[in-house]
N, C-alpha and C positions, 0 to 999 in steps of 0.2 A: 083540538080538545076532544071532539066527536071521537075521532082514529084512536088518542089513546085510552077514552074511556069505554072502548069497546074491548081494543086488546086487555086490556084489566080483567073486565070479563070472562075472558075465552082463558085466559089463562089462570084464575084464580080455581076452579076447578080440577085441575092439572097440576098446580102446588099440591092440591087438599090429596090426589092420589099419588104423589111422589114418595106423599111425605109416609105412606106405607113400604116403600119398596127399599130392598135394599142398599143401601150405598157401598157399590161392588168397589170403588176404591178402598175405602175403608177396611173392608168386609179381606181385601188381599192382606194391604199392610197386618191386618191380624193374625192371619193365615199364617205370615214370615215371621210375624213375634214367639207363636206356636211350638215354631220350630217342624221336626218331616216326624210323623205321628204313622203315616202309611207306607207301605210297602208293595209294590206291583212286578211279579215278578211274570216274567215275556218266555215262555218254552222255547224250544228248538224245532227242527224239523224232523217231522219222524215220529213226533212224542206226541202229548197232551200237557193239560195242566196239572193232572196227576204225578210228571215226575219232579213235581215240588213238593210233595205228600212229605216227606222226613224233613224240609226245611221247614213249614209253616206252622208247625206247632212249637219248633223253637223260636222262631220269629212272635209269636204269640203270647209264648212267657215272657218276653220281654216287654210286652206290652204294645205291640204296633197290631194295627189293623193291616192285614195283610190280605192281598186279592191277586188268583192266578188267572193271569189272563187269556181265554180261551182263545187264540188266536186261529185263521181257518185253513192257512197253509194252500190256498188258493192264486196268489197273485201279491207282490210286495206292498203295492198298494192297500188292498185288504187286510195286510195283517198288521200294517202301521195304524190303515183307520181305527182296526178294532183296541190295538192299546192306547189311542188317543180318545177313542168315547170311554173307555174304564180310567182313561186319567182324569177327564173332564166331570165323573162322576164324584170326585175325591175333593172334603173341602178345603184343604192345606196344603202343604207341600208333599210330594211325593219322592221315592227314592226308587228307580227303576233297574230292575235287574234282569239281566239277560243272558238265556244259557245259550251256544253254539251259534245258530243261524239270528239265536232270537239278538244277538247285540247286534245284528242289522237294523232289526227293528226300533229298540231303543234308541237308536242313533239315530235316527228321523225323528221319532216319536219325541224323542226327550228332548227338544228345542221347546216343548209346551212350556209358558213361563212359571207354571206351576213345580218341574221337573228342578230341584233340587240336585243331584247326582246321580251318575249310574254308576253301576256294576257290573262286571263283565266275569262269566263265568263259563272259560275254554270256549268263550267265545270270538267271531268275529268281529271288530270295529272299522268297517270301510269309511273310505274318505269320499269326496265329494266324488262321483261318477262310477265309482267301486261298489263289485255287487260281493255277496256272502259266496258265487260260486267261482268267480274269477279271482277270490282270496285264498278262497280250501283248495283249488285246482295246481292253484302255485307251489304249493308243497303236498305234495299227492302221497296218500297214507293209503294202508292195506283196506280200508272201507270201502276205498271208489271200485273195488273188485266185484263187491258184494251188490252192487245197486242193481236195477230193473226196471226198464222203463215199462211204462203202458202207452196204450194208442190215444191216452187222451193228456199226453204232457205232462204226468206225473210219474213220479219216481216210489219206489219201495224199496226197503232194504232185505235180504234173503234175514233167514235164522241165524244163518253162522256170522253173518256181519252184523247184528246187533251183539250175538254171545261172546263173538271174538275180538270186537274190534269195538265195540262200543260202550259194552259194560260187563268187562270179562272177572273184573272184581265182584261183582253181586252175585248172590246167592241162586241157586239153579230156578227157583221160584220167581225171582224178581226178576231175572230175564224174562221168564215164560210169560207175566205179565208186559213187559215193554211189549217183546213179540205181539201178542194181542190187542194191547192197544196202539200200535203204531199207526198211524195218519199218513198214508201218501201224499206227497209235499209235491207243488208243482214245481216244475222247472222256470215256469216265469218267474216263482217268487224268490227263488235261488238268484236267479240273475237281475232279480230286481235292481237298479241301481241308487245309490244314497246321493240324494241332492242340495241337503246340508246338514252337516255331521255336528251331533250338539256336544261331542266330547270335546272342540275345538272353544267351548264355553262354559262346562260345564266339569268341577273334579269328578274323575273319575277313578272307579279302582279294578283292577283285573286279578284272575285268580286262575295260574298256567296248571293245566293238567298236565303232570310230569310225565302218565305213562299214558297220554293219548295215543291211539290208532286211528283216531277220524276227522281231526286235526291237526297238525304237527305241532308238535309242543314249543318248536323252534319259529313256526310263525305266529305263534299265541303270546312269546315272549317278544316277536319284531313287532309287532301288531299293540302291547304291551306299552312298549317304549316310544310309539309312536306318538301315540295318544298322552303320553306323559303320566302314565296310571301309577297310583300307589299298588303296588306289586305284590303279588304272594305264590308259593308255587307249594302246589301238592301233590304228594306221590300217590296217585289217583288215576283212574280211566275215565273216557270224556264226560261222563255223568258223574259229576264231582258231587253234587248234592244228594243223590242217594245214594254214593260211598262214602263221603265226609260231609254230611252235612251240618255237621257241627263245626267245621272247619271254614264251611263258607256263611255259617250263620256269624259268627267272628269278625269276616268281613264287614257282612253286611253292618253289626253293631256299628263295629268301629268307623265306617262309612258316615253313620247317622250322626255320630258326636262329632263328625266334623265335619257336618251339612247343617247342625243345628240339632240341638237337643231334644227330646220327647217332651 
């Protein structure tokens, strides 16, 4: 009787502060009644998060909270962590998009249980042991001409392989900008390898850039069908989103209304 009118005790205290704190189960099932309210969309290599600048303010009339995520282009590992802390900041479901290297990303990343669907934009979706550079390697485009290495395991692209082979539709000024913002991407994070792939649970939808140079369009489309994606293809160079980004804001919509509505 001692034993339990002590435990009574110790724990009536510990109700009284429970009874403040969230109930995180609850608090999900909500989240999923909500429906995907956000949108997180994963760069490529070579870029930043500025070359989502033309999708996010269409994404925004529609009404979604959209976040680009500054990924560091330093090692695979790092740039999954960093879109799984910007998804773990997010209170509902999320819809994860991914341009070129970045659908490596989201394919680790979006096993979060909060990750609703991706989207795959001329990008890659590796399987389980499959890196982003052992995919782009297998169908080799006039880009891989253009690269540079440095002494410290990263890579850069020349001028003429962004203008010619990367984003040969944009305007002489929106090169010049990618040119200046480009990020040297390391070669670890290129061969980063995926250890489990969440398109294997999660719908997905891909969107083939017809007139790529920096990935074949023909493994954008095997890569596509692999994964079982609702499919779309554009007559476009690899930066579909700031030649058609209205084309891939489309996607993204329609993604949403069949991940759960706003």
């Amino acid at each position: 009787m001692q034993i339990s009118k002590l435990v009574r005790n110790i724990m009536a205290p510990c109700a009284g502060l429970l009874a403040f704190l969230p109930n995180t189960n609850m608090a999900a099932q909500s989240a999923a009644k909500e429906g995907v309210k956000s949108v997180l969309l994963v760069h490529g290599a070579w870029e930043d998060g500025s070359s989502w600048s033309k999708l996010i303010p269409l994404l925004e009339a529609k009404g979604f909270h959209v976040v680009s995520v500054q990924i560091p282009l330093t090692s695979f590992a790092d740039d999954v962590s960093a879109a799984q802390r910007a998804i773990a900041l997010e209170d509902g479901p999320v819809l994860l998009v991914g341009h070129s290297y970045g659908g490596a990303v989201i394919t680790e990343a979006g096993n979060d249980p909060k990750v609703a669907g991706l989207v795959y934009v001329a990008a890659v979706a590796p399987d389980k042991g499959q890196s982003a550079f052992g995919l782009i390697t297998s169908g080799p485009t006039p880009v891989g001409a253009e690269l540079r290495p440095d002494k410290s395991g990263f890579l850069k692209l020349t001028s003429k392989g962004i203008a010619e082979d990367v984003a040969p539709d944009l305007s002489a000024k929106e090169i010049s900008t990618l040119i200046a913002t480009q990020i040297p991407t390391s070669v670890a994070a290129m061969k980063g390898e995926v250890t489990d792939p969440a398109w294997k649970l999660k719908p997905s939808w891909y969107i083939i850039a017809g007139n790529d140079r920096t990935i074949s369009p023909t493994l954008e489309a095997a890569e596509a069908k692999k994964i079982g994606a609702t499919t779309s293809t554009v007559a476009s160079s690899h930066v579909i989103m700031l030649a058609q980004p209205a084309k891939v804001a489309d996607v993204v919509v329609n993604a949403v209304s069949k991940v759960g509505s706003k």
